[in-house]
SEKOL-836921 format. One record per residue (C-alpha): residue number from 0; residue in three letters; x, y, z. Coordinates in steps of 0.02 Angstrom, whole numbers, plus 50000, padded with zeros to 5 digits. Example, Ala and Ser with C-alpha at 12.3 -4.5 7.8 and 13.67 -1.06 7.14 Angstrom:
BEGIN
REC 0 ALA 50615 49775 50390
REC 1 SER 50684 49947 50357
***
This chain:
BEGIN
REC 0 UNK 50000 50000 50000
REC 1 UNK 50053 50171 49946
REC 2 UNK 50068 50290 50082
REC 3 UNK 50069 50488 50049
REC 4 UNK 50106 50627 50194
REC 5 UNK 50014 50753 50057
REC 6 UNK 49842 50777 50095
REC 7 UNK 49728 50721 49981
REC 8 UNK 49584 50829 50006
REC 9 UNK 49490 50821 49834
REC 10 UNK 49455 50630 49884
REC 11 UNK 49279 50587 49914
REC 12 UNK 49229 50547 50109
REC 13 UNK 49240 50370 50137
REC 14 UNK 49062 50280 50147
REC 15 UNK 49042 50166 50280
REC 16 UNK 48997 49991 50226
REC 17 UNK 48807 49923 50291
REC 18 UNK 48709 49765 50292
REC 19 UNK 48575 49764 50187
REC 20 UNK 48425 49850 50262
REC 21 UNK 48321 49712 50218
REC 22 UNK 48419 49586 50304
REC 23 UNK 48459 49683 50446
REC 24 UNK 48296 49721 50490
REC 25 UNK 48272 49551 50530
REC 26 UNK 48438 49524 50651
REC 27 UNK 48515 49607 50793
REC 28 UNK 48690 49581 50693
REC 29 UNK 48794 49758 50693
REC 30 UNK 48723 49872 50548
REC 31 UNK 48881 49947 50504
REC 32 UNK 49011 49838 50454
REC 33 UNK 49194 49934 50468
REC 34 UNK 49303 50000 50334
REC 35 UNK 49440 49901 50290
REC 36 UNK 49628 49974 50317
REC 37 UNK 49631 50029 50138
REC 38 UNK 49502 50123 50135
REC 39 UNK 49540 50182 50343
REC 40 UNK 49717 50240 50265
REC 41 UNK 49630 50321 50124
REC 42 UNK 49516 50429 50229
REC 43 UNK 49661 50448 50352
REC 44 UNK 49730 50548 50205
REC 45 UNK 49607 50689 50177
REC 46 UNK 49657 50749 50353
REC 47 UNK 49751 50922 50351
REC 48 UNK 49819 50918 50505
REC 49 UNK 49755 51075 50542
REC 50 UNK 49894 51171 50679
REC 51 UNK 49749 51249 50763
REC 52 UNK 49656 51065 50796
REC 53 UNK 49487 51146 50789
REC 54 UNK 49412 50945 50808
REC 55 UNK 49489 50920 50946
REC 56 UNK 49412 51080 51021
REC 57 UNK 49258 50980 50955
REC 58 UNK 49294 50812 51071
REC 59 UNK 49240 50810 51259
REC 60 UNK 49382 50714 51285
REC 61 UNK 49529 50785 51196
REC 62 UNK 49568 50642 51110
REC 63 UNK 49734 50705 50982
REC 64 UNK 49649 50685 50859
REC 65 UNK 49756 50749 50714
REC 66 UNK 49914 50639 50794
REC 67 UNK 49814 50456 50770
REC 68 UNK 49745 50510 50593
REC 69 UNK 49931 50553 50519
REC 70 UNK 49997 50391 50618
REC 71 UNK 49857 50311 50516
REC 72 UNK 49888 50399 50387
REC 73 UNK 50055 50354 50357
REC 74 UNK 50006 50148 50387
REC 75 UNK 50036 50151 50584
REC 76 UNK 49895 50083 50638
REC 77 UNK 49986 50021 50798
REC 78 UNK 50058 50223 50826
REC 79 UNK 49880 50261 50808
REC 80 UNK 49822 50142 50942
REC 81 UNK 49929 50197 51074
REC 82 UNK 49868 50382 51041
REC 83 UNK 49687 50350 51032
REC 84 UNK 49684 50223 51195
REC 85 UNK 49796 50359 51300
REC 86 UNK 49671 50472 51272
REC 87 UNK 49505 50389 51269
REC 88 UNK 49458 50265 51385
REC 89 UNK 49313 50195 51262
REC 90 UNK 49379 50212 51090
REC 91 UNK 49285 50079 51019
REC 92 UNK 49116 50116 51088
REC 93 UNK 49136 50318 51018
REC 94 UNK 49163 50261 50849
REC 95 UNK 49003 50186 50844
REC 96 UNK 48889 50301 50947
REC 97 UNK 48951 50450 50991
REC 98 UNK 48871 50616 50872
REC 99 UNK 49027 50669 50758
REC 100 UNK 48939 50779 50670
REC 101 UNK 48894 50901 50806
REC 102 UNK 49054 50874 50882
REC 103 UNK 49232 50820 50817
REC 104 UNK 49195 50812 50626
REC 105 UNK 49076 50976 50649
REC 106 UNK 49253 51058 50680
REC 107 UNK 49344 50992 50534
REC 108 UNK 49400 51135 50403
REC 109 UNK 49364 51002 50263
REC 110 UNK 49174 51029 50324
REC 111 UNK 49161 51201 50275
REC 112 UNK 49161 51173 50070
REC 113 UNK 49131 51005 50078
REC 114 UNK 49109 50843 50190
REC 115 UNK 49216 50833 50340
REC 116 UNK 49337 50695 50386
REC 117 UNK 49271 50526 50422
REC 118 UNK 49342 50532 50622
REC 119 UNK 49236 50441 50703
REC 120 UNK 49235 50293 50560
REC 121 UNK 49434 50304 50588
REC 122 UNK 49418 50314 50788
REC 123 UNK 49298 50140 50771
REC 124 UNK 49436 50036 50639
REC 125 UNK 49589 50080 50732
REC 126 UNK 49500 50048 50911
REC 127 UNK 49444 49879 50839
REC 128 UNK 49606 49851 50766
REC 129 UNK 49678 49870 50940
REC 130 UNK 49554 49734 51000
REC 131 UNK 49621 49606 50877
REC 132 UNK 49801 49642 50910
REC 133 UNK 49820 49662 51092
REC 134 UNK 50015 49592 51062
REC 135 UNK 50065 49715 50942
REC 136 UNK 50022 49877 51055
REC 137 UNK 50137 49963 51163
REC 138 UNK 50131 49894 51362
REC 139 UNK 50066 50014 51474
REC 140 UNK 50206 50071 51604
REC 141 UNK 50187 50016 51783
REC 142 UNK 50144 50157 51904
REC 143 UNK 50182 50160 52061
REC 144 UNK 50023 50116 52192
REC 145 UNK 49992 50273 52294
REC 146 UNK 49880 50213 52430
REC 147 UNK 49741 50300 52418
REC 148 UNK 49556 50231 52372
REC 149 UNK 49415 50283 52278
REC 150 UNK 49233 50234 52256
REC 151 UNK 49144 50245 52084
REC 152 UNK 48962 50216 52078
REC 153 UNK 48910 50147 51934
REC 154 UNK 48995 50051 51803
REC 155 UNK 48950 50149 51641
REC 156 UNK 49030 50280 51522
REC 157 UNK 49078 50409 51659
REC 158 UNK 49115 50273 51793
REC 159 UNK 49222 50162 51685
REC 160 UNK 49317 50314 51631
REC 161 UNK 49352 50418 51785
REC 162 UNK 49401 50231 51847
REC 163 UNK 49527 50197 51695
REC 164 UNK 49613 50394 51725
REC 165 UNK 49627 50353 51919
REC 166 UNK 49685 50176 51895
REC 167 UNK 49839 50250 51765
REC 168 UNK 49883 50342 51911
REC 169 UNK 49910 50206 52046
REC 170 UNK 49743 50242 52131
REC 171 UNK 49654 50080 52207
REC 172 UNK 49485 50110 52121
REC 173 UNK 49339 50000 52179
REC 174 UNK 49165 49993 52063
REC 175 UNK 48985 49990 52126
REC 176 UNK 48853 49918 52010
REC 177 UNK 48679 49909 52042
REC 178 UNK 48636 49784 51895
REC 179 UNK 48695 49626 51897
REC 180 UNK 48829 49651 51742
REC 181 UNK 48934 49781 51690
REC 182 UNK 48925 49929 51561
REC 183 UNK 48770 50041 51623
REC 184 UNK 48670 50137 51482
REC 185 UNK 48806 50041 51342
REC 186 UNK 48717 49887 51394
REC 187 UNK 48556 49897 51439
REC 188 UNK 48519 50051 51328
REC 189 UNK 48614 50031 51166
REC 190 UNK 48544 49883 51058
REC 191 UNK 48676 49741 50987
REC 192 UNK 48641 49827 50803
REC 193 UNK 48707 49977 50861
REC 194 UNK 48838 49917 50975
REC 195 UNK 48899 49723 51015
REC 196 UNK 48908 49681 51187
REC 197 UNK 49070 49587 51166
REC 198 UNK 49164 49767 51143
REC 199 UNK 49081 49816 51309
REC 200 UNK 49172 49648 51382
REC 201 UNK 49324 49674 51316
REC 202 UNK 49344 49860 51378
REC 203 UNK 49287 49813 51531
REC 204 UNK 49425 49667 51568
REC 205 UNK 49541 49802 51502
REC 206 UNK 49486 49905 51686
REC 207 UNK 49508 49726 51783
REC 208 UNK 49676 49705 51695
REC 209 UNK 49714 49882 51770
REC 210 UNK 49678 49830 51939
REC 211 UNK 49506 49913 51934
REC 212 UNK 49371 49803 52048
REC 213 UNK 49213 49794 52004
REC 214 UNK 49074 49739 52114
REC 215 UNK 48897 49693 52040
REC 216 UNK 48718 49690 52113
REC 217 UNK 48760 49835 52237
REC 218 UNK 48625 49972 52270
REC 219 UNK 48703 50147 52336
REC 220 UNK 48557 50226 52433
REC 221 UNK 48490 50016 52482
REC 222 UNK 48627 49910 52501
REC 223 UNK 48773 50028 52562
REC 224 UNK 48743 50203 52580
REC 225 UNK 48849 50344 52520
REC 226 UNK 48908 50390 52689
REC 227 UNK 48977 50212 52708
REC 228 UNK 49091 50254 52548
REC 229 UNK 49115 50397 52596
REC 230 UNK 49208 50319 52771
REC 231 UNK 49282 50179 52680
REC 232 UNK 49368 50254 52545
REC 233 UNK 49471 50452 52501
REC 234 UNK 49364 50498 52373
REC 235 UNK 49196 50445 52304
REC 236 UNK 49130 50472 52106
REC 237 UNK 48950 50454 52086
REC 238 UNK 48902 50419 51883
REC 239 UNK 48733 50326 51921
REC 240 UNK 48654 50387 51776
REC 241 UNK 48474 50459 51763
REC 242 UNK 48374 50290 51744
REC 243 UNK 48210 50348 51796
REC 244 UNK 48093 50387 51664
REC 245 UNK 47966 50557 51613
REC 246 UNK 47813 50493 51609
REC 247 UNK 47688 50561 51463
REC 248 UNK 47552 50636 51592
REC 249 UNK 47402 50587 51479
REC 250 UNK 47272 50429 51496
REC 251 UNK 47288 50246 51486
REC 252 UNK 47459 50248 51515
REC 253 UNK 47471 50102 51650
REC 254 UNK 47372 50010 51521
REC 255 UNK 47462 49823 51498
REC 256 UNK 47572 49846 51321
REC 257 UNK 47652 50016 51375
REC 258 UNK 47829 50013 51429
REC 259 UNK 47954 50164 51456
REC 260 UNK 48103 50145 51336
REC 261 UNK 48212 50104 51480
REC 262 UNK 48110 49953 51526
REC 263 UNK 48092 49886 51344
REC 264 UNK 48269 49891 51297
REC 265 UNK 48329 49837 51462
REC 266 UNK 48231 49683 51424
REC 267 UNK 48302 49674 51237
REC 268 UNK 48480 49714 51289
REC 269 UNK 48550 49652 51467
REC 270 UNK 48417 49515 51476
REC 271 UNK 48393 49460 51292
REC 272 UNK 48210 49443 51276
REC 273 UNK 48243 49448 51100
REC 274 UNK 48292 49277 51098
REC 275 UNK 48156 49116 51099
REC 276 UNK 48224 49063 51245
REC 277 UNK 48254 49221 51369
REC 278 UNK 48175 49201 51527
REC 279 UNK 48110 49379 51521
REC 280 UNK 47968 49425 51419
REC 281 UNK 47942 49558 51310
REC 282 UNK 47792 49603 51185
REC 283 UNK 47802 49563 51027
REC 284 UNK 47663 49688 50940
REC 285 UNK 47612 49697 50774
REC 286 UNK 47591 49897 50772
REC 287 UNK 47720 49961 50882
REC 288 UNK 47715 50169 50917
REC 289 UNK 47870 50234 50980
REC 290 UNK 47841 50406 51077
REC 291 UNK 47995 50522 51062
REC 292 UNK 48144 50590 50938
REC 293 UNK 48304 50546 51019
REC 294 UNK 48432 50422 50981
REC 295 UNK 48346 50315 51131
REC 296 UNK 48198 50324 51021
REC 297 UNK 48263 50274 50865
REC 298 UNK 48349 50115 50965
REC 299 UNK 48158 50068 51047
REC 300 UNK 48064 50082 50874
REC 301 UNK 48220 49964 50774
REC 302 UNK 48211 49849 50915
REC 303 UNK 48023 49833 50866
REC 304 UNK 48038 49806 50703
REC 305 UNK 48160 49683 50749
REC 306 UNK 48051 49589 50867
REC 307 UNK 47922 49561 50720
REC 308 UNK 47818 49714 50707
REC 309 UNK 47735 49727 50548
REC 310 UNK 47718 49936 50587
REC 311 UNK 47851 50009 50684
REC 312 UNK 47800 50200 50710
REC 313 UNK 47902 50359 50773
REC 314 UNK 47769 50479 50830
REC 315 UNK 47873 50643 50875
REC 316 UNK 47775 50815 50917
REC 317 UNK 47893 50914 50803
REC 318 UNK 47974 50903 50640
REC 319 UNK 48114 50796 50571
REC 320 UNK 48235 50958 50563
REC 321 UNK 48191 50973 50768
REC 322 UNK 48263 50793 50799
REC 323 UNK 48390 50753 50907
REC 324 UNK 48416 50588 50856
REC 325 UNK 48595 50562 50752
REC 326 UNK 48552 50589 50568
REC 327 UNK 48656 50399 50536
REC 328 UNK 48519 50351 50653
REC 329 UNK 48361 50419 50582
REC 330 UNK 48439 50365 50394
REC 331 UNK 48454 50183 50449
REC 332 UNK 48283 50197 50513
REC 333 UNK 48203 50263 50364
REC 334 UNK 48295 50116 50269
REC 335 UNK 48217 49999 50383
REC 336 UNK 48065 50035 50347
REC 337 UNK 48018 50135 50514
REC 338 UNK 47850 50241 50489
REC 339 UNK 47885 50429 50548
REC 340 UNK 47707 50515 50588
REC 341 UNK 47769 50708 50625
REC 342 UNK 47713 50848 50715
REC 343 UNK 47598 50735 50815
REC 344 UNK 47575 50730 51013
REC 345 UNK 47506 50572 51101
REC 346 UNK 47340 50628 51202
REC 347 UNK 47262 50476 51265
REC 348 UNK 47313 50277 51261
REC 349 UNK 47157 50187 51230
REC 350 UNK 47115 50010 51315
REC 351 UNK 46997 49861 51270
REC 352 UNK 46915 49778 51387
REC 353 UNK 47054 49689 51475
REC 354 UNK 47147 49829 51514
REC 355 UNK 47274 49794 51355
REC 356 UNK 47326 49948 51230
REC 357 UNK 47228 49944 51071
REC 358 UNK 47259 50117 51004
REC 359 UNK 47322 50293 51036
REC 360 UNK 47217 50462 51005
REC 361 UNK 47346 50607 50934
REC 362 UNK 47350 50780 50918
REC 363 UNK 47390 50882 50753
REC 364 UNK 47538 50986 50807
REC 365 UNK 47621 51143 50697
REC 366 UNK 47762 51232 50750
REC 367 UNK 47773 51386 50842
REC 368 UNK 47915 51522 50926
REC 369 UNK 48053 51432 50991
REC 370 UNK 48088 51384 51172
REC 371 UNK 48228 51372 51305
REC 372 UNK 48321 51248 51184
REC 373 UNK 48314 51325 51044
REC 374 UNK 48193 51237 50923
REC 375 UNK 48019 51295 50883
REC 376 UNK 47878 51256 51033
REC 377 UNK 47751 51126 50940
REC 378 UNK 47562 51219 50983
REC 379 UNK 47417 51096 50934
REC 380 UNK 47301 51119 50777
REC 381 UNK 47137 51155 50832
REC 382 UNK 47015 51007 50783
REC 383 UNK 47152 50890 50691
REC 384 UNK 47154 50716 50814
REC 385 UNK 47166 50577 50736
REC 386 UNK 47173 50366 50822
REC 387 UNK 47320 50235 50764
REC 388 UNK 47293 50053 50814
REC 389 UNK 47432 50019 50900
REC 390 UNK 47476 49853 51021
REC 391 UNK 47621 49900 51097
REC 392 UNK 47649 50117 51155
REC 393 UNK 47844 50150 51191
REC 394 UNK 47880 50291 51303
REC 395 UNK 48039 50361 51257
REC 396 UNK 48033 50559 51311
REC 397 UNK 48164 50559 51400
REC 398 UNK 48229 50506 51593
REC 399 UNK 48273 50605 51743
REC 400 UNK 48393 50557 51909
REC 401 UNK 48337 50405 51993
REC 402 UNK 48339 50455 52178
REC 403 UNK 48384 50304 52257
REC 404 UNK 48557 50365 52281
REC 405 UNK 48511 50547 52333
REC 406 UNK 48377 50517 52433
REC 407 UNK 48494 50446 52569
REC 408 UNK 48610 50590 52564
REC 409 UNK 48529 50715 52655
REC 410 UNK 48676 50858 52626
REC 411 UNK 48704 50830 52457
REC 412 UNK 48648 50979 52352
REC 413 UNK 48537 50946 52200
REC 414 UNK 48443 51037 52086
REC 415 UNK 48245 51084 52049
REC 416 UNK 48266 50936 51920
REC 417 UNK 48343 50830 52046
REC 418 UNK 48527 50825 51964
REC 419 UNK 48694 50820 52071
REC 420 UNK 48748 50999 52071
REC 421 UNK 48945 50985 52029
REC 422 UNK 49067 51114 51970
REC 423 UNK 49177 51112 51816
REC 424 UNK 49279 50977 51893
REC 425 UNK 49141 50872 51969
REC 426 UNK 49159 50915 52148
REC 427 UNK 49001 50909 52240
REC 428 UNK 48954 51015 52386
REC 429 UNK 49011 50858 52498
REC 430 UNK 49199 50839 52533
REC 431 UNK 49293 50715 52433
REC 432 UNK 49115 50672 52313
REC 433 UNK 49134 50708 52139
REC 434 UNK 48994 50678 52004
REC 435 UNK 48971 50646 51809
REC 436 UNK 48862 50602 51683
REC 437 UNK 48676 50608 51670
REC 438 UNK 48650 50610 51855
REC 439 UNK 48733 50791 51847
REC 440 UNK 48675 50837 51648
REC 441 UNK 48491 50745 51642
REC 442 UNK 48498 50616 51503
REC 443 UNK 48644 50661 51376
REC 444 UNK 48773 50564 51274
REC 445 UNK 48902 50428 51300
REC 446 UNK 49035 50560 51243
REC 447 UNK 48984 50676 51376
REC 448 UNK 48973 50581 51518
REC 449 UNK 49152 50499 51481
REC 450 UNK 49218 50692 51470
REC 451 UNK 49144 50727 51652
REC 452 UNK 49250 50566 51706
REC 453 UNK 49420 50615 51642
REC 454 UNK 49392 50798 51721
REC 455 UNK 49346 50733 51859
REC 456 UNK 49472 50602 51866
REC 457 UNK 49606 50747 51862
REC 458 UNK 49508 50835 52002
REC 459 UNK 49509 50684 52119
REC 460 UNK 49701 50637 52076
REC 461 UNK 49729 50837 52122
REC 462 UNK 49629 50812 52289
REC 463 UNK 49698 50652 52327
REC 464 UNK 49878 50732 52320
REC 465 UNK 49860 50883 52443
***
């Protein structure tokens, strides 16, 4: 293979091979299928390698990003590695799920007269790369043990970070899970087709390699409380997540067929009730409605399809343009074959007899002025309802902080929404507690919640040394 240090800028982006949409409707098998290192090394080569870095102003976790693109560039692939893993403690998962296009590659200079560079395609081949060649990367170097302890609650992307960055610098870090396996919101939350569970493994025997423990089916706020980790250990990171779901406020919605999104993937993901044999059940409707526009949307109503629906519906209360779903994601839908019934709002679930859903009544929305977030308020249309036969009603509007943990901790300061207030480096208003992820934002991204966990990481290891 030909390797050039010239840019090549007037190449076209690379596109990212897919299973057939056909085919993959039918199987939880990974949509995208990885480029090859041909066409990695070809993409690697549009890069500029920009001086000012503007993408990695873009990534909430600094990774260099420039640095493992020319390594790749240039047919390193194992230079590349030991870049991208020093810097990101989940390389493998972000290539897959983390939104590039408002972030990293929405920084690229390529971007501004045409497309940007492929990063987080690159970020996913050499991460997997690194998976399949564990003996040709460069050994980490042994750091001294300073004997000091931490506690992280909660073993997902802000926990298993901040407990990678403490571990690389000789901290004894001990994990608390609540569910009985490991990963948080990348397991029970992101469906196989989107992410495998084996990469989920593998980066987490990478933390037990470290010396990271990890401790399963513990409950902070039921089974040990936060002042008991607080005693037992120097420092204490709380990335619980925000597991508890909105509810829609409207009728019929205890009716038997309605789930929140968290339960119905939960059941799909960590507990495989897709499979003929799972132990847990899960409905298999016909017409499935999904109720929301996120990402954790677009994962409930393809898990649907994928369960057998013969309608699998996103019913969002604003237009496609207000999404905030990743645009890969809604285009795979579409391919799928997912209905999208727009600028509609779910008033009532309706029941037969036996208490089971049969249908939902909606509401005609247009759109309005815009709101706090920026996109325009949906206002109903006077007189324009409508009813969908429906068997199965997904609620995926969103979640908010479980308060299991912060119940218990009476001088812990949270917010009108029930969030962990933390500062810019995670400390909390208790001594020694630090906090990340959705239990601080509300329900964000994987990339987010793994750039509160290396801050804070640095903010503990700072404390820890005084």
């Amino acid at each position: 293979m030909k390797f050039s240090m010239e840019p090549q800028v007037k190449m076209a982006r690379v596109r990212m091979p897919e299973q057939d949409p056909q085919v993959r409707r039918c199987n939880f098998k990974e949509v995208n299928l990885g480029l090859s290192e041909a066409e990695a090394v070809q993409e690697a080569q549009r890069c500029l390698g920009c001086k000012t870095r503007p993408c990695v102003a873009g990534c909430p976790v600094r990774v260099r990003i420039p640095e493992f693109i020319t390594a790749l560039a240039c047919g390193n692939v194992a230079q590349a590695a030991h870049i991208l893993l020093a810097d990101n403690s989940l390389p493998a998962v972000c290539g897959r799920v983390c939104p590039q296009e408002e972030q990293c590659e929405a920084k690229c200079v390529l971007g501004k007269k045409g497309e940007p560079v492929a990063i987080g395609y690159l970020e996913r081949f050499v991460a997997d790369w690194a998976m399949r060649h564990p003996d040709l990367l460069e050994p980490e170097t042994a750091v001294a043990p300073t004997g000091k302890t931490v506690a992280v609650v909660g073993c997902g992307p802000a926990g298993i970070t901040v407990s990678k960055e403490l571990a690389c610098k000789g901290h004894d870090v001990t994990i608390f899970e609540a569910l009985h396996d490991t990963g948080g919101v990348l397991r029970y939350g992101i469906p196989e087709f989107r992410l495998p569970k084996q990469i989920v493994d593998i980066e987490v025997q990478r933390l037990r390699h470290m010396g990271v423990s990890i401790e399963c089916n513990v409950i902070v706020g039921k089974t040990v409380s936060l002042e008991e980790l607080q005693t037992g250990y120097d420092a204490v990171f709380i990335g619980n997540g925000a597991g508890l779901p909105t509810m829609l406020g409207i009728p019929g919605e205890n009716l038997k067929g309605v789930y929140s999104a968290n339960e119905y993937l939960t059941r799909v993901n960590l507990m495989a009730a897709w499979r003929d044999d799972a132990a847990t059940p899960i409905m298999r409707g016909k017409r499935v409605m999904v109720i929301g526009g996120g990402n954790t949307a677009m994962d409930a109503v393809r898990t649907g399809a994928r369960l057998g629906a013969e309608r699998s519906i996103i019913v969002y209360r604003r237009s496609e343009a207000e999404m905030p779903a990743r645009v890969e994601e809604i285009h795979h839908a579409k391919q799928e074959g997912i209905e999208f019934i727009l600028l509609t709002a779910p008033l009532e679930i309706i029941g037969d007899a036996s208490g089971w859903v049969k249908g939902v009544r909606c509401q005609k929305m247009k759109l309005g002025e815009p709101d706090a977030s920026g996109r325009r308020r949906p206002v109903p249309v006077a007189g324009q309802t409508f009813e969908l036969a429906v068997d199965v009603v997904v609620n995926a509007v969103g979640t908010q902080a479980n308060p299991l943990l912060t119940a218990t901790a009476s001088q812990l300061e949270l917010n009108k929404w029930g969030n962990i207030v933390a500062d810019d480096s995670g400390a909390t208003s208790l001594q020694g507690v630090f906090a990340g992820g959705d239990i601080v934002r509300g329900g964000a991204t994987v990339i987010l919640a793994m750039g509160d966990g290396k801050r804070s990481a640095a903010a503990i290891d700072d404390y820890l040394r005084r």
